[in-house]
KELO-47844 format. One record per residue: x, y, z of N, C-alpha, C, O in turn; residue in one letter. Coordinates in steps of 0.05 Angstrom, whole numbers, plus 32768, in hexadecimal, padded with zeros to 4 digits. Atoms other than C-alpha are relative to their C-alpha. Layout:
XYZXYZXYZXYZA
...
***
This chain:
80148012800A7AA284ED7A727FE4800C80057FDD8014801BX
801E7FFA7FF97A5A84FF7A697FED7FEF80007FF17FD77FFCX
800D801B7FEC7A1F84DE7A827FE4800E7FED7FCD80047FEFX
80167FFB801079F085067A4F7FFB7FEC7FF1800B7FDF7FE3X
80078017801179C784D67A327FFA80027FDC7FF97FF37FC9X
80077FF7801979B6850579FA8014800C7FEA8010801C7FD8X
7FEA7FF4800A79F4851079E1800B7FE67FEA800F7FD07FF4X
7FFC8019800A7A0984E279A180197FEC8002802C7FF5800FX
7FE580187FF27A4084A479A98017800B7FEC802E800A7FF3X
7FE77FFD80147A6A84BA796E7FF8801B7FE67FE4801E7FD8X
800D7FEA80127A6884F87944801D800F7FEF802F801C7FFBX
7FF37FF780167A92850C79018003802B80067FF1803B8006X
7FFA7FDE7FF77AB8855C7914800B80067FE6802380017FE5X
7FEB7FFD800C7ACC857278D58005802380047FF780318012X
7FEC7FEB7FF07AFB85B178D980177FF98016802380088026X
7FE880077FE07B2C858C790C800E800880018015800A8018X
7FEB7FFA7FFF7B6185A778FC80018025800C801480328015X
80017FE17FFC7B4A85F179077FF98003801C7FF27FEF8029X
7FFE7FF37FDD7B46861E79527FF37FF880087FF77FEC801EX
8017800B7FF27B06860A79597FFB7FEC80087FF37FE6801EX
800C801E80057AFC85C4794080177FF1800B80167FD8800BX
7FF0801A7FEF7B3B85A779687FFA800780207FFF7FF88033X
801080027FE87B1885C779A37FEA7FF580077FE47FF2801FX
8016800980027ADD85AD799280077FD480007FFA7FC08007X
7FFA802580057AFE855F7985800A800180217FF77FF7802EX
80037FFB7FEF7B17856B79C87FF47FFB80187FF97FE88028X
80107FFD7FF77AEA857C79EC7FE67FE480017FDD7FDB8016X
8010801580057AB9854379D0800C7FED80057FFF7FDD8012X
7FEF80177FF07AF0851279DF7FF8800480257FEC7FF38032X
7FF47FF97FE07AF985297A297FD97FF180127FD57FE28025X
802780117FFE7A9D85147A2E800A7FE07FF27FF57FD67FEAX
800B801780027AAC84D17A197FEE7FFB7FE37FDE7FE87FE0X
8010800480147A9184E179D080197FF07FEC80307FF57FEFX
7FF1800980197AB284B979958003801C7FE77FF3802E7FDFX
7FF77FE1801E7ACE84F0795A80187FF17FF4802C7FE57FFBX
7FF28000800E7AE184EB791F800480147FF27FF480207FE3X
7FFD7FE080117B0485257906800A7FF87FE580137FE27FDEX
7FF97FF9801F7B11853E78BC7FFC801B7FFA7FEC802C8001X
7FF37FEC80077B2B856D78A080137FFE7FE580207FEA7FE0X
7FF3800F801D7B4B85787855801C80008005802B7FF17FF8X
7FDE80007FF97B938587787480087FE180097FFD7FD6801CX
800480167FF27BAF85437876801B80058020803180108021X
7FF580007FE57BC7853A78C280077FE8800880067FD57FF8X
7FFE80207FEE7BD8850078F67FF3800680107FF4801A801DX
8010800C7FEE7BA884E2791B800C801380267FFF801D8038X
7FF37FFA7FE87BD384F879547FF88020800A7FF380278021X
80077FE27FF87BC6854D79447FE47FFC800D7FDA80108018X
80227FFA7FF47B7C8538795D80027FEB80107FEC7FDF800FX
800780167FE37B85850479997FEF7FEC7FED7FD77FED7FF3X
80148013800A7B6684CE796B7FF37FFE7FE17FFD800A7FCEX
7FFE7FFE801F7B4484BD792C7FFD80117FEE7FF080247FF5X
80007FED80137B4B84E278EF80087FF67FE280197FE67FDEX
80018006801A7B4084E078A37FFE801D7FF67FF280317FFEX
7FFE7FE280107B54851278717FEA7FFE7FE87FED7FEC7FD7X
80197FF980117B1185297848800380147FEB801880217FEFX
80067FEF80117B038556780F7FE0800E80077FCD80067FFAX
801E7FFE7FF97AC3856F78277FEB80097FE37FD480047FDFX
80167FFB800F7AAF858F77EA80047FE57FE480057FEC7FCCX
8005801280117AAF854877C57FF47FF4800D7FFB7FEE8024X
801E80077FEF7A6E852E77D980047FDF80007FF07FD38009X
8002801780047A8584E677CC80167FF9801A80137FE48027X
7FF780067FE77AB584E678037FEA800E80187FE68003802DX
800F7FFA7FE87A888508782F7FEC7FEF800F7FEA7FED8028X
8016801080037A4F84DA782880197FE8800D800E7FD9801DX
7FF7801F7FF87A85849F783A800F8009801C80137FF5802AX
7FFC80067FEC7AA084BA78747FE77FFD80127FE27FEA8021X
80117FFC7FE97A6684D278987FE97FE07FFF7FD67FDC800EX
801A801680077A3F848C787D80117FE2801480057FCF801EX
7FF480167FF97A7D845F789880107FF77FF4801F7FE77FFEX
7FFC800E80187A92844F785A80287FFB800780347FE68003X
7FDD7FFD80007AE5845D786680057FEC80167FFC7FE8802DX
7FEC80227FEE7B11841D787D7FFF801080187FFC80288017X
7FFF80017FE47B14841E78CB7FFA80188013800380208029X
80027FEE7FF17AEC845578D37FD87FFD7FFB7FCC7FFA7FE5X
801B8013800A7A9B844378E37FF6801B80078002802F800FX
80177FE880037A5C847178DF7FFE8012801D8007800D8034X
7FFE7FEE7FE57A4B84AF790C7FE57FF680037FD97FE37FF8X
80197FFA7FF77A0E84C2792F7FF880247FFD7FE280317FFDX
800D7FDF80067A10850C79258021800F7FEB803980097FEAX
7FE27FE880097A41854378FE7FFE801980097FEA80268007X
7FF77FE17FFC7A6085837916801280047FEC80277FF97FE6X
7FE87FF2801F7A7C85A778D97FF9801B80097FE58028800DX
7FEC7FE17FFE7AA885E378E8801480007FE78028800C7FEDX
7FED800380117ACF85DA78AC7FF980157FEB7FE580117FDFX
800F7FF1801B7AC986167877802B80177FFE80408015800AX
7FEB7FF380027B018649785F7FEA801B800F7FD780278007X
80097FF57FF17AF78670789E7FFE801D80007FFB80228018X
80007FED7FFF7AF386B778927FF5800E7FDA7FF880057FC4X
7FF97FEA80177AE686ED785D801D80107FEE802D80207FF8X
7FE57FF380087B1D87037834801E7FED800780337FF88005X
7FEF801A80077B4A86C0783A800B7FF47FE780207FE97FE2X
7FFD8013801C7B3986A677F27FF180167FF47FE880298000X
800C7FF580107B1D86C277B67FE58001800E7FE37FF28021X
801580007FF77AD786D377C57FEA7FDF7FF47FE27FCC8001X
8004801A80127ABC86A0778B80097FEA800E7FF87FDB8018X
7FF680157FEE7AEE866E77AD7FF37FF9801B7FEF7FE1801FX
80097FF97FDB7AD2867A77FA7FE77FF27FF67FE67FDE8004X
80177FFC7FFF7A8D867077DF7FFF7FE97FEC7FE77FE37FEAX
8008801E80097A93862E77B280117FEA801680087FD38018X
800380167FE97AB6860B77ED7FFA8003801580077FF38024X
800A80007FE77A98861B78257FDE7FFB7FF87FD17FF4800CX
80187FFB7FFF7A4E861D78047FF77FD87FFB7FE37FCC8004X
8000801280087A6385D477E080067FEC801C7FFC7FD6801BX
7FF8800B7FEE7A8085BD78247FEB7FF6800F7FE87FDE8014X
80157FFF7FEE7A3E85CF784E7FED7FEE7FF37FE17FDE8001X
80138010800D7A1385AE781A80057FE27FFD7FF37FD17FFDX
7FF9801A80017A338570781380077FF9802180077FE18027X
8004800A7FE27A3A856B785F7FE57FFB80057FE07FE3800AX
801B7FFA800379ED857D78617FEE7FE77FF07FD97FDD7FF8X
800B8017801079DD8546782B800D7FEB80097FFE7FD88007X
7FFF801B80027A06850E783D7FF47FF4801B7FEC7FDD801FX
801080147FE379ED850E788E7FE87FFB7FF67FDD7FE98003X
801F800B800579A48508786880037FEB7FF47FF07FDC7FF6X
8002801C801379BC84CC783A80017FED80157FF47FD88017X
7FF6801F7FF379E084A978717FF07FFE801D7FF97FF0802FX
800D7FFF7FF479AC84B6789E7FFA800A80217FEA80058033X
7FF97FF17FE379CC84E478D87FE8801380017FE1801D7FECX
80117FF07FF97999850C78F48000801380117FEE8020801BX
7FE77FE57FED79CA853B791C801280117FF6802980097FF3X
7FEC7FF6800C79EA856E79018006801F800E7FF2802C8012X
7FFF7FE87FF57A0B85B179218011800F7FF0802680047FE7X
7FE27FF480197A3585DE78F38002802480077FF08035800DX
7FF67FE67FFB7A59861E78FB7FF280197FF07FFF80247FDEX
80097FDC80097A30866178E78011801280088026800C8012X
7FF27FE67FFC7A4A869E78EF7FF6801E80147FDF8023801BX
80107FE37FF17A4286E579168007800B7FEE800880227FF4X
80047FE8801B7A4D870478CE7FF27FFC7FFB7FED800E7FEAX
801A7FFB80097A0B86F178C07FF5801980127FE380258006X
80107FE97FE779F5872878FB8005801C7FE77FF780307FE7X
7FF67FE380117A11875F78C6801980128006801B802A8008X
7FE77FFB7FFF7A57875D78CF800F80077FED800380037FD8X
80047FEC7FED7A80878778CA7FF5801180107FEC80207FFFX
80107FEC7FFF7A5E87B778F3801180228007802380258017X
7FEC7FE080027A7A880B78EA7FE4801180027FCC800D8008X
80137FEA80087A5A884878DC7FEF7FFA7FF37FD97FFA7FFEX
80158001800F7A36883B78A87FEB7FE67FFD7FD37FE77FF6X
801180187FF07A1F87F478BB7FFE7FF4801980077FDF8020X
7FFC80067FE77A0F87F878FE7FED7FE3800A7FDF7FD47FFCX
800F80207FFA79F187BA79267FDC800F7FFE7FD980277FFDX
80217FF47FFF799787C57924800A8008801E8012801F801FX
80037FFD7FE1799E87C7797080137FE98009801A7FD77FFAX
7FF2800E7FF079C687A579A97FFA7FEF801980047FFC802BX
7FE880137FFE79D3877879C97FF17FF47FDB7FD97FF37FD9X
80058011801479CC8756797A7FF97FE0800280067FD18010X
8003801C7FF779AD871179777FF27FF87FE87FF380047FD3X
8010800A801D797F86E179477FEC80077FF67FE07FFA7FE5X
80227FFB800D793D870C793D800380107FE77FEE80157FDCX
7FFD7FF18016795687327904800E7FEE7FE780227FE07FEBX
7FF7801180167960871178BD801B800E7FFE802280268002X
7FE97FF7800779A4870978AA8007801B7FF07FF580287FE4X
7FFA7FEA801479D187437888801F7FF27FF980317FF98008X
7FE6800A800A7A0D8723786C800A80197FE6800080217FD1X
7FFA7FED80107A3A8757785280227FEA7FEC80337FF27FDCX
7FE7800D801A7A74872A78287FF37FE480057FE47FDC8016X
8008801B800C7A6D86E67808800A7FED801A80047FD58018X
7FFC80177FE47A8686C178507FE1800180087FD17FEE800AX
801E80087FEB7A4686D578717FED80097FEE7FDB80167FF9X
8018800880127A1986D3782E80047FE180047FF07FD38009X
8006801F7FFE7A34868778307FFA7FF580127FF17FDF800DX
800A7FFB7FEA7A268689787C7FE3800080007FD67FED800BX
801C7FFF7FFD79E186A078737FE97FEE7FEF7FD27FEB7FF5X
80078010801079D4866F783680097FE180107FFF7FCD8007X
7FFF801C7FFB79EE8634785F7FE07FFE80177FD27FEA8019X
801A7FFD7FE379B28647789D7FE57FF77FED7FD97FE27FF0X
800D800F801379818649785D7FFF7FDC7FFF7FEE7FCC8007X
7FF88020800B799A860378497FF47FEC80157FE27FDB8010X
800980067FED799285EC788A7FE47FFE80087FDB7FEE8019X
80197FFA7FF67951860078907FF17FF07FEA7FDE7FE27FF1X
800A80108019793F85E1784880047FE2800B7FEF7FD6800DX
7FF780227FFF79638592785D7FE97FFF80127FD67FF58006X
80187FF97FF1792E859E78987FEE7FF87FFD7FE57FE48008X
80188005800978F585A178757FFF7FE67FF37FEF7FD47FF8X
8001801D80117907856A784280017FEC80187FF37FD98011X
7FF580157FF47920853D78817FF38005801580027FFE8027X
800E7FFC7FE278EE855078BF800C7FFC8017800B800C802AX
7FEB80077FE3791D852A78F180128001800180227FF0800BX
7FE37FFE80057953854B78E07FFF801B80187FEE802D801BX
7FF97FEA7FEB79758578791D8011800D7FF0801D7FFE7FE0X
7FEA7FF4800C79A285AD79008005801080107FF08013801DX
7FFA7FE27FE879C085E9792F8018800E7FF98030800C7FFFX
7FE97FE2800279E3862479188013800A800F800B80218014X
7FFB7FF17FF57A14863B793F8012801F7FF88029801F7FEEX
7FF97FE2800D7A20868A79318020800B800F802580218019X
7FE47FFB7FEF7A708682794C80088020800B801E80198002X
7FF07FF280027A8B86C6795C80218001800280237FEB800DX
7FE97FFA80087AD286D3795580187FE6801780217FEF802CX
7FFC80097FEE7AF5869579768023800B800A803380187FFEX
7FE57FF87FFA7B33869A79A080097FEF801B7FFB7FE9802FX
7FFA80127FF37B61867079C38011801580218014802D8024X
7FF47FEA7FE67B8486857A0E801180057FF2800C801D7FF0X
7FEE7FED80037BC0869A79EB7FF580117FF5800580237FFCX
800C7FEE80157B9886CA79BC7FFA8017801B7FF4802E8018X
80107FDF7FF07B8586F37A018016800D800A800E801F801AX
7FEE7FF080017BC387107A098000801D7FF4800A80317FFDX
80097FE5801A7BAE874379CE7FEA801580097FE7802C8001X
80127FF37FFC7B72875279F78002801B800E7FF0802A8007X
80007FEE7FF87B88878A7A227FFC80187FED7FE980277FEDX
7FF77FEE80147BA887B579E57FEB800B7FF67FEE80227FEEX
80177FEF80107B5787BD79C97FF98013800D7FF080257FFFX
800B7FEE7FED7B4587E57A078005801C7FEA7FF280287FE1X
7FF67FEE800B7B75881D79DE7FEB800D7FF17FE480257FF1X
80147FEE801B7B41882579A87FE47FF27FF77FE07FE27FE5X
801B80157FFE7AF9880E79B17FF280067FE87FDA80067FE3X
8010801280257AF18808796380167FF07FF280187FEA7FDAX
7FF0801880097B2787DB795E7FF07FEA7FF97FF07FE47FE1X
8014800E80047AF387A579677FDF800980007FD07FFB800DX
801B7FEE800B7AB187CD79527FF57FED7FF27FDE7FE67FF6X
8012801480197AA5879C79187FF07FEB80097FDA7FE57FFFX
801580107FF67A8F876979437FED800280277FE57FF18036X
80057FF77FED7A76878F797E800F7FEF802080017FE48031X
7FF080097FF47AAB877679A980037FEC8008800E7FE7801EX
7FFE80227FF57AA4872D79A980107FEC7FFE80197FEA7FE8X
7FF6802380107AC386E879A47FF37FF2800F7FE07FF8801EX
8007801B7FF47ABE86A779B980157FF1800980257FE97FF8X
7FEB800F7FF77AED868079EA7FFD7FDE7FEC7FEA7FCE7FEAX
800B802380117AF3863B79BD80037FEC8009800B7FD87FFDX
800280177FEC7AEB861279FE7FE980037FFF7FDB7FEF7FFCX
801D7FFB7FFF7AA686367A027FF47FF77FEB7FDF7FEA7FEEX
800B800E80157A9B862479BD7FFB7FE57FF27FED7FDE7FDFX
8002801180077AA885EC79BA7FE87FEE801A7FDB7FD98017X
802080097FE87A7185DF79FF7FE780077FEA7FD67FF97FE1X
801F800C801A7A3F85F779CB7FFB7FF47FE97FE57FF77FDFX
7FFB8018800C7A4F85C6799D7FF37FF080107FDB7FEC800CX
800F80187FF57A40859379CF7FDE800680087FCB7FF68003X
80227FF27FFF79FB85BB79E27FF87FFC7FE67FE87FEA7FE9X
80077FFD802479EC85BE79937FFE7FE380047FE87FDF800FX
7FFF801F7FFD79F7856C79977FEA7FF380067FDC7FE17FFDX
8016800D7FEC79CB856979CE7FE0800780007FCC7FFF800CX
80187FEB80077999859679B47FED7FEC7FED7FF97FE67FD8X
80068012800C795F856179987FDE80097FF97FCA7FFA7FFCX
800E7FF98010792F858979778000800B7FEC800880217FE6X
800780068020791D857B79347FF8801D7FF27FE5802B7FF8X
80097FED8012792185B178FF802180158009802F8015801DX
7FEB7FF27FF4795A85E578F78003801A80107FF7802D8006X
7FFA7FE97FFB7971861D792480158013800B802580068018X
7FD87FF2800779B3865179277FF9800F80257FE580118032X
7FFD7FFE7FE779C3866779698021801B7FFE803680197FF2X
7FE27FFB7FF979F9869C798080107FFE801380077FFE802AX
7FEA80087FF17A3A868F799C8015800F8008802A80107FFBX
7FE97FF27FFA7A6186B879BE80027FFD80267FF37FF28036X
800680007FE37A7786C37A057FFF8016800F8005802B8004X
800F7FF57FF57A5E86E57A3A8009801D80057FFB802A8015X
7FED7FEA7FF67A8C87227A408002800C7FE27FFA80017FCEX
7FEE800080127AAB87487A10801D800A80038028800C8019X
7FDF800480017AF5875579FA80068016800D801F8019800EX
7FF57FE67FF87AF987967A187FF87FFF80267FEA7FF18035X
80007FFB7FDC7B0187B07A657FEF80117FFE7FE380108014X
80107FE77FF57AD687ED7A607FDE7FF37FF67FDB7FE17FE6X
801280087FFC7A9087E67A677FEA7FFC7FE47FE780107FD7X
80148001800E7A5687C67A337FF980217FFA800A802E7FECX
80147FF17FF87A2A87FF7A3B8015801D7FF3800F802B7FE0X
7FF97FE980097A5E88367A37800E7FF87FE38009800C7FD6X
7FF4800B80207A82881579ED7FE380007FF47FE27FFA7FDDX
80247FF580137A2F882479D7800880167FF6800B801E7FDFX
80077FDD7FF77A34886679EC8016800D7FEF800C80207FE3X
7FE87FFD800B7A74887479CB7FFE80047FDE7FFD80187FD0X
8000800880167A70884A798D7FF27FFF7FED7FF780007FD5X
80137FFF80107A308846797A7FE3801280097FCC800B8007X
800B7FEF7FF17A0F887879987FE480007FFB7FD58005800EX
801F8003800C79CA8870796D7FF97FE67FF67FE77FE17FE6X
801180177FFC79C2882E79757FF47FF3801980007FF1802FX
800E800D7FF27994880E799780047FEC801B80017FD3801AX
7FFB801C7FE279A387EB79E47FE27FF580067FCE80048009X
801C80037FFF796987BD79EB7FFC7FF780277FE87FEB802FX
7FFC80087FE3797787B17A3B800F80148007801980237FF7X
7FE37FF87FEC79A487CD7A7380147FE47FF6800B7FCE7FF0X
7FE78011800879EB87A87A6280047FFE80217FFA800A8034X
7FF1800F7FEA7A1287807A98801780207FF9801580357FECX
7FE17FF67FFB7A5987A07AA580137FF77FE3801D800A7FD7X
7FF5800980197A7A87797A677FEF7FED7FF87FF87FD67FF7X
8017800F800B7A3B875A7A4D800480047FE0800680187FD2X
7FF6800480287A48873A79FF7FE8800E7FFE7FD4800E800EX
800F7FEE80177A27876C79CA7FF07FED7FED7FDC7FF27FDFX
800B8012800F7A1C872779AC7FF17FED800D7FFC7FDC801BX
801180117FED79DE870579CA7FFB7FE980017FF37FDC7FEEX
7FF88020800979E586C579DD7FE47FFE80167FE47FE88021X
801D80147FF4799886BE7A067FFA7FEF7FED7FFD7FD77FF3X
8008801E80097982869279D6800E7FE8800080037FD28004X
7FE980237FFC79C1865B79D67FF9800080227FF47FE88027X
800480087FE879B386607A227FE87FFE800B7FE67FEF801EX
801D800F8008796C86597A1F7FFA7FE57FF47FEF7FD48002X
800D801C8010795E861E79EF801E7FF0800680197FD8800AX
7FF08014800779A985FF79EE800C7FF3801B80177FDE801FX
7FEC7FFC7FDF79C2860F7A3C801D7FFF7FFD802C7FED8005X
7FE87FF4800C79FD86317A22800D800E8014800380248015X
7FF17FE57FF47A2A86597A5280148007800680228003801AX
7FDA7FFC7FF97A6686707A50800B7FF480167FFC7FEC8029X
7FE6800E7FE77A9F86537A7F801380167FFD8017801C8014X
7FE980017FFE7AD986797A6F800480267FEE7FF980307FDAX
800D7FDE800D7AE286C97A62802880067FFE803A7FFE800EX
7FE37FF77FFE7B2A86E57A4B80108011801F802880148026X
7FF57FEF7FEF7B2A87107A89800E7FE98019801F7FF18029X
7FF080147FF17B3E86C87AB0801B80038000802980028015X
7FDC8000800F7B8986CF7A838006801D8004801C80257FFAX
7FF07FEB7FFF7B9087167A9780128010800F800D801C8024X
7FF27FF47FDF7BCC872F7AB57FFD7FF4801780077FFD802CX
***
């Protein structure tokens, strides 16, 4: 139970059904928050500890009625977390990826302004950072973080970088509107760290995202930070945790991999490539939970 006062009584998760977003319903249950998840898979109430309605997100007429109250025995939020999109690159047609996920964000985006939520947190991406990263598109410099305009190399993280836009547009039109990006990296549950030793083998196995994820217990704590976060206007944040996936050291996987890029510090020992000072600056973000807990 939480005792934050700034945290809202009831708040619409859609994505529930995915890694994240039933960590995230979860998690917001376990504080004492009211959730209502959705999601277009229809489910039972039961896969999410509690209520649940099956949505279309990109039909703006259901959207507008859950998040307003409108659906039998299910009453208005106070804020939305939308994680809900077709999660990756190369899942769906590209065309496809990029009219429901762009239709999803917008009609999430428009109906909390009709029905008058003024909380909203939604899943960005670390492919906006200029993911993949290889040879030929290496990161600007490292640790990578938010001072550099997006580079979205496929239509996931062009619709990624067009939802942060958007965000930034409802904003302006709506002044008291909170919005908060969060820039997920790669989530993963404890069974997923089993896999983790095996990358040591070949430190460009994970290259593309300079060796990061996100535990999706951690992610789902900045969710509740994003919640709690109550200044007006939008801003994207990255998310990852504090380590990365590999045993050998930050510093030397530079030296190695990217040899001519840019370290803008001394590195920790396994200090993320993906800079999360700002979520722990403005949001008080900090990891809990590192794969090397599950190893061996």
């Amino acid at each position: 139970m939480t005792d934050d006062a700034s945290l809202p009584a009831r708040v619409l998760v859609t994505g529930a059904l995915g890694k994240l977003g039933r960590a995230v319903v979860r998690h917001l249950r376990d504080l004492g928050i009211g959730v209502l998840a959705v999601d277009r898979t229809p489910g039972d109430p039961r896969d999410v500890g509690g209520e649940y309605v099956h949505v279309d997100l990109t039909d703006y007429g259901q959207v507008l009625e859950v998040v307003s109250g409108g659906v039998d025995e299910h009453g208005p939020v106070d804020a939305v977390v939308h994680l809900a999109a077709i999660p990756a690159p190369g899942l769906a047609p590209n065309a496809a990826t990029f009219a429901n996920n762009s239709a999803a964000t917008y009609n999430v985006f428009a109906a909390a302004r009709a029905a008058g939520v003024r909380r909203v947190v939604w899943a960005s991406s670390e492919t906006v950072l200029g993911l993949p990263f290889d040879d030929a598109t290496p990161p600007p410099y490292a640790p990578v973080d938010e001072e550099y305009a997006p580079r979205p190399s496929s239509t996931y993280a062009l619709n990624k970088t067009l939802e942060e836009e958007m965000a930034r547009q409802f904003c302006r039109w709506q002044p008291d509107l909170v919005a908060v990006g969060l820039r997920f990296s790669n989530v993963m549950d404890v069974e997923d760290y089993a896999q983790f030793p095996s990358f040591d083998a070949d430190p460009h196995l994970r290259k593309w995202n300079l060796w990061g994820y996100i535990d999706a217990r951690d992610g789902a704590q900045a969710v509740e930070r994003g919640l709690a976060h109550d200044v007006p206007g939008a801003d994207v944040f990255v998310i990852a945790n504090a380590d990365t996936v590999m045993s050998r050291s930050s510093a030397s996987l530079m030296q190695e991999v990217f040899p001519e890029v840019r370290v803008t510090r001394e590195l920790g020992e396994h200090e993320t490539l993906l800079g999360i000072d700002k979520a722990r600056r403005a949001l008080g973000f900090e990891p809990r939970h590192s794969w090397r807990d599950h190893a061996g």
